[in-house]
Structures are given as C-alpha cells and as structure tokens.
C-alpha positions as CSV (number, residue, x, y, z in Angstrom):
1,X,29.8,-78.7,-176.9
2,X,32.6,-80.2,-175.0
3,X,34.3,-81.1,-178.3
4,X,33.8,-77.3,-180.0
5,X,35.6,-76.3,-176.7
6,X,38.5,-78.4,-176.7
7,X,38.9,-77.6,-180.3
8,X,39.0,-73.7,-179.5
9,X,41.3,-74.4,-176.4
10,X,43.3,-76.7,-178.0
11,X,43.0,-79.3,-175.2
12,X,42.5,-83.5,-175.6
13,X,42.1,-83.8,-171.8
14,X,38.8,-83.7,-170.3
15,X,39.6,-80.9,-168.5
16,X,37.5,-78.6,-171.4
17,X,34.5,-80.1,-169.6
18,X,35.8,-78.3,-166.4
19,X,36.2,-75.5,-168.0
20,X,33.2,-74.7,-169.4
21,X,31.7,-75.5,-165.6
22,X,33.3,-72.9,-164.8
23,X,32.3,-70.5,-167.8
24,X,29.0,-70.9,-167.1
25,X,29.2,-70.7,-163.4
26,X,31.0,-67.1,-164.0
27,X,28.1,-66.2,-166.8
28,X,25.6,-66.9,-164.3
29,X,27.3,-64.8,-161.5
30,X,27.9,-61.9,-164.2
31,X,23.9,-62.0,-165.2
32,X,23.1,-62.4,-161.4
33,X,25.1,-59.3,-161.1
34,X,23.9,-57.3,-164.3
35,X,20.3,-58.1,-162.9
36,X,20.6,-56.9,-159.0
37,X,22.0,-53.8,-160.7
38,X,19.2,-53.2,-163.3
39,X,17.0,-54.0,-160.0
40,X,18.6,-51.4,-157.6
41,X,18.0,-49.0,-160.3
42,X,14.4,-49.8,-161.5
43,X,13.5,-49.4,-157.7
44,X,15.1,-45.9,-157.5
45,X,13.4,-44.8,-160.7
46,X,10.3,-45.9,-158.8
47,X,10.8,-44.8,-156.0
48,X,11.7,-41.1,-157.8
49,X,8.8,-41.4,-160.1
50,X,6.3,-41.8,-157.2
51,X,7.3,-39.4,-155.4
52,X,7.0,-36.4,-158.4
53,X,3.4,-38.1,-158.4
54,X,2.7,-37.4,-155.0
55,X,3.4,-34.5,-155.2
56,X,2.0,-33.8,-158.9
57,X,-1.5,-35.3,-156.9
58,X,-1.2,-32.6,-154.1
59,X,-0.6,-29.5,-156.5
60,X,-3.7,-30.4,-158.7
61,X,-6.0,-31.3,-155.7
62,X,-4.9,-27.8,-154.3
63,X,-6.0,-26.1,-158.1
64,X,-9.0,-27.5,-158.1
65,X,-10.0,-26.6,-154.5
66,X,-8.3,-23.2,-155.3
67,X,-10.7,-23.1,-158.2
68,X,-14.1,-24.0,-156.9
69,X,-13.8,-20.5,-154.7
C-alpha cells in the first residue's frame, strides 16, 4: 500500500507512510463523525416515534372504553 501511495504522490521518501497515517486517522474521525450524527438522529426519530405511540395507545384505550358503554 505504501508503494501505490508514493506512486500516486509522487514521493520516494518514506514520508508516504506518514501520510497515509494520517489518511486513515482523518477517515476514522470523519466515520466517527458520520456515525454520532446518524446516532443523534436515530434517537430523535425514536424518541418522536414513541411518543405518537403513546399517544396512539391512549386514544384507542379511550375508544374501546368509549365503546363498551
């Protein structure tokens, strides 16, 4: 892999091998981030969801008792 690289970057130091340290660290940190964010939003869409249940649950209890008069 360090050989593809310094072919693409045009280097013959070893300094491709830093470089791709640091392309992975930053593709880690960028998935890290892409994932807190899908997270954060999953939660809210929970958190949404459960609460039209809720309240779903409580209007159908109140049918049902409505139509056992």
């Amino acid at each position: 892999m360090v050989k593809i690289l310094m072919l693409i970057l045009g280097s013959a130091d070893r300094g491709a091998g830093h470089r791709l340290g640091m392309i992975a660290i930053t593709s880690f940190i960028s998935t890290l981030s892409g994932l807190w964010g899908v997270l954060v939003t999953d939660l809210f869409q929970f958190v949404v969801k459960m609460g039209m249940v809720i309240v779903l649950c409580g209007v159908a209890v109140l049918a049902v008792a409505a139509s056992m008069r």
